[in-house]
N, C-alpha and C positions, 0 to 999 in steps of 0.2 A: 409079432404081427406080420402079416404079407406085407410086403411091399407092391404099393401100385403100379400098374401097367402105365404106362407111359399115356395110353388113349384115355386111360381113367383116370388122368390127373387131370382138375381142373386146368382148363386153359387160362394162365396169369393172361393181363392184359402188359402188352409189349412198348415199352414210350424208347424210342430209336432216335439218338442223336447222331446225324452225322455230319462230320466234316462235308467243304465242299470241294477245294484243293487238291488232286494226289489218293480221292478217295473217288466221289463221285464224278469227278471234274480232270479231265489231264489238259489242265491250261491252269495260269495263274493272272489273274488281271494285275495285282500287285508288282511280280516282279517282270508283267507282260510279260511270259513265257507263253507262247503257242505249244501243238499238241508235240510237236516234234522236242522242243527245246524243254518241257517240262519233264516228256517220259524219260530224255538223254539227262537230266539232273536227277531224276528218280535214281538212276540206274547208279549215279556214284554214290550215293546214302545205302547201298543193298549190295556193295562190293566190296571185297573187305583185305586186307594186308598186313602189313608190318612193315615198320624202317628195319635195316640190317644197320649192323654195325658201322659199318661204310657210310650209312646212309642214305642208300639204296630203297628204292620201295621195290618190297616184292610181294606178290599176289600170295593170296594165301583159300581165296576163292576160284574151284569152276564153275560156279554157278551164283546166281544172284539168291540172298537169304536177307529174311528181317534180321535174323539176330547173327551175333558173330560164329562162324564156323569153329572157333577155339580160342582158347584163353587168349588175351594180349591182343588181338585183333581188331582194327580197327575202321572204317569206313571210311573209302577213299575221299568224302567228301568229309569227314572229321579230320582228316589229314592237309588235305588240301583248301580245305573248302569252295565255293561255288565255280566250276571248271567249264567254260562253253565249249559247246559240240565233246564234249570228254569220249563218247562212242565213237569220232570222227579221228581222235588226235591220238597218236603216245601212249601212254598206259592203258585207256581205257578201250582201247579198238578191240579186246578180244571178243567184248559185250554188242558191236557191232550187230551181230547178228538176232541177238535176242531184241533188239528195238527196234529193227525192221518185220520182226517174225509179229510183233503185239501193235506197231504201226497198221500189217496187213490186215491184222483183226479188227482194230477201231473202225477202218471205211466203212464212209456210209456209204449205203449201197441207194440209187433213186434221184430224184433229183434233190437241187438244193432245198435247203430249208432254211431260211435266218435265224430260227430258235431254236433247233433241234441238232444242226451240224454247223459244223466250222472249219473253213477252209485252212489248213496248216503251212506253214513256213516253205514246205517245199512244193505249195500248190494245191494237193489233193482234200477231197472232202472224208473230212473226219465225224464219227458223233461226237456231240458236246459233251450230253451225259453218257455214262456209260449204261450200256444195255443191261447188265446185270441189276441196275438201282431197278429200271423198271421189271424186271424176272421179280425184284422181291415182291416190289408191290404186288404183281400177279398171283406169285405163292401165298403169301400171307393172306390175301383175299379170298383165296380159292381155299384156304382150311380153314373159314371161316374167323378170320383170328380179330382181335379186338387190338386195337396199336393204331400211334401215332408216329407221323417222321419228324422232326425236327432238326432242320439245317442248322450246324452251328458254326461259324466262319467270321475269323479275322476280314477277311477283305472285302469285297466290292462288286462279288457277283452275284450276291444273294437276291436281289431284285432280279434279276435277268431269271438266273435261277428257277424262281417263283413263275415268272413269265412263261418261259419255254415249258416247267411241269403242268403249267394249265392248259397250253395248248397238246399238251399229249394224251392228259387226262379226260379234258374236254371237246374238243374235236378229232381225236380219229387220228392224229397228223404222223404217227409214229408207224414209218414200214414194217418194224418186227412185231410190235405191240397194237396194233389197231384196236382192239376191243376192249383197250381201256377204260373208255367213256362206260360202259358198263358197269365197272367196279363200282361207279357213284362215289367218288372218294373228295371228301370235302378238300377246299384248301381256301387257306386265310393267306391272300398274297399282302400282306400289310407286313412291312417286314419289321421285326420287334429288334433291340436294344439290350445288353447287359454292360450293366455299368459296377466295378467293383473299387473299393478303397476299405482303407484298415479294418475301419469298423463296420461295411455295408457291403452286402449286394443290391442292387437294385435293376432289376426288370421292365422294362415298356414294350408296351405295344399300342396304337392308338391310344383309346383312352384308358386301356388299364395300365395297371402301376401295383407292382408288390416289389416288398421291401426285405429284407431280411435282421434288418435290423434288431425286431422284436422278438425276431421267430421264425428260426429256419426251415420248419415244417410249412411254413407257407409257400416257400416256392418251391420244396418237394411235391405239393398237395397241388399247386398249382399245373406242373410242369405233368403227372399222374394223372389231370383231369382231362388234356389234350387229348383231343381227335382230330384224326383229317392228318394233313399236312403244311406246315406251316413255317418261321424260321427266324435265327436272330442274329444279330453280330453281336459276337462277343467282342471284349474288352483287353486288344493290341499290347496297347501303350503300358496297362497294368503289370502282363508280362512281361512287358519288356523294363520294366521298373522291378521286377521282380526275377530277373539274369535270364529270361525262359527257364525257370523252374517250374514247379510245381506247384508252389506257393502262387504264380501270379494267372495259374491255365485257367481254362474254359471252367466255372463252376459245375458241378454235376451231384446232387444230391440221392444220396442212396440208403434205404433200409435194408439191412441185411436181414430182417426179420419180417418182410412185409411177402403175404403167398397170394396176395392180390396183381401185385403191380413188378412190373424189371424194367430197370433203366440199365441201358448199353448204349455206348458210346464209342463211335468207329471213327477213328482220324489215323491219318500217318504219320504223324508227329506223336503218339503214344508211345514212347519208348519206355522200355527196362529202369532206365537211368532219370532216378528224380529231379537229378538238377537241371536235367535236361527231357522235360516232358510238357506233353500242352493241355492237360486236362487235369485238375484238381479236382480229386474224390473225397467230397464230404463226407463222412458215413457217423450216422444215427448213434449213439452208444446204446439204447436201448429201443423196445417196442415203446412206441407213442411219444419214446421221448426227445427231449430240444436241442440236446447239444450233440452235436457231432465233434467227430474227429476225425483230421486229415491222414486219409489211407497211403499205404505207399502204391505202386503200379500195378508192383508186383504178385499183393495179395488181392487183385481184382484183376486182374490178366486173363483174358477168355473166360472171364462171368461177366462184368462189367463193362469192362474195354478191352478193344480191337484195336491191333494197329494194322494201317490197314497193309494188306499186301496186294500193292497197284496191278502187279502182274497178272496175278492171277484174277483179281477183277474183270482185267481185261479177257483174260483167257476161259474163264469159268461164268458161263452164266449164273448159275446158281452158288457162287461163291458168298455173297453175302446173307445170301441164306442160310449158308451152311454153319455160316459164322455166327449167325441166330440160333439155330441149332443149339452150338455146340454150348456158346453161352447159358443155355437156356438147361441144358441137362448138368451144368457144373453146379448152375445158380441152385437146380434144385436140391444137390447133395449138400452143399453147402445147409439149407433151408433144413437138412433131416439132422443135419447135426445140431443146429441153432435151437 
């Protein structure tokens, strides 16, 4: 048989989880880190080394990467763990330069906005979100595409979040995006809930309520029927009862057999390494059917999930596009083999 042209394939519909942290967001309300203090902790999780014999660190990175540049390698902030000012001080000044080059990129350019920018530690006006979240929204719109966004976040700024996306979408307020309000792009500011233990996930949002207990197609089927833009916090504590594994991440439910629907899931905390990742992939064992089973990272890695890479966020508008993309033509070879 031919194979289809890429224009010929039906268009799945897209349900887009993202992180808000380090993904769309370079601040942490959690550990109060502003834009400066957040990108200079980015930057030791993305640097990479080795102790010597001596015990010595020696860089084993010229340049900042998700993953390790070679065997044995390891991230200066796996090593050290949480380092202040680390681009300012001692080992990590070589990086110096790359956080003032992606600093220069975040300014906002205009006057202030309370919900759209944020003035950063050393004074100047930064954007909140990054420009790149709204390029997607634009792209995705402009190919006519069918998808949802869905915030998914540990911490405490999902309300704000919400807040500042309405007024970009709804009045006009954004200098590079002005013709958002165009798009007509729903959003449900009511921020929803994920609650998990042994036996249950459970979901809120105002007054709805799905359960998983009976039936984990229901909040696959659920999370699939979403439009617009909307968002929830997940469940901390659970991870962290669960070592930050995998076992205790952000739930995400997926059929690897459905040519309707793709769920992808973008955070920076997706790593390689199970013990140490923040999203748990349920995955289907059959078409239509109930039970799943927990995937490793690795075999959903740019179909499923995205870790994100901050950097180029920042420096790429159409990076998380790209990263839809790319997702998207993996998911489908996957799909011809299934």
């Amino acid at each position: 048989s031919v194979p289809r042209t890429v224009a010929e394939r039906p268009q799945r519909k897209l349900i887009l989880h993202l992180d808000l942290n380090n993904t769309i967001l370079v601040s942490d309300a959690v550990t109060k880190q502003g834009t400066v203090a957040a990108l200079d902790y980015f930057l030791s999780t993305v640097t990479w080394g080795k102790m010597s014999k001596q015990g010595k660190w020696e860089w084993v990175s010229e340049a900042p990467s998700l993953l390790p540049p070679c065997e044995g390698a390891v991230s200066y902030y796996s090593q050290f763990g949480r380092v202040p000012d680390f681009t300012g001080t001692g080992q990590g000044r070589r990086f110096r330069g790359v956080l003032e080059e992606h600093l220069s990129l975040l300014q906002w350019t205009g006057e202030e906005d309370r919900e759209l920018s944020v003035r950063g530690e050393d004074g100047r006006l930064y954007h909140w979100i990054m420009p790149s979240f709204f390029q997607l929204l634009q792209d995705l719109a402009s190919l006519g595409r069918d998808f949802a966004i869905v915030f998914r976040t540990f911490g405490t700024d999902l309300p704000r979040v919400l807040r500042a996306v309405r007024k970009a979408l709804t009045g006009g307020a954004h200098p590079l995006f002005p013709d958002l309000p165009l798009l007509s792009l729903p959003l449900n500011e009511t921020p929803g809930r994920i609650r998990c233990s042994k036996k249950d996930v459970v979901l809120s949002r105002g007054v709805e309520r799905v359960s998983a207990r009976d039936d984990e197609r229901s909040l696959h089927h659920y999370f699939s029927s979403l439009q617009g833009l909307g968002g929830f916090q997940d469940h901390f504590d659970w991870w962290a009862r669960n070592t930050y594994s995998i076992h205790g991440g952000k739930p995400l439910w997926i059929d690897p057999f459905d040519p309707q629907v793709q769920h992808i899931f973008i955070d920076d905390n997706i790593r390689l390494n199970d013990s140490d990742t923040i999203v748990h992939p349920k995955v289907f064992l059959e078409p239509a059917g109930l039970q799943t089973r927990t995937a490793s990272t690795s075999e959903l890695y740019d179909i499923s999930l995205v870790q994100t890479d901050l950097l180029r966020a920042i420096s790429d508008l159409s990076y998380f596009t790209r990263c839809v993309q790319i997702c998207e033509e993996n998911y489908e070879k996957n799909l011809e083999q299934a």
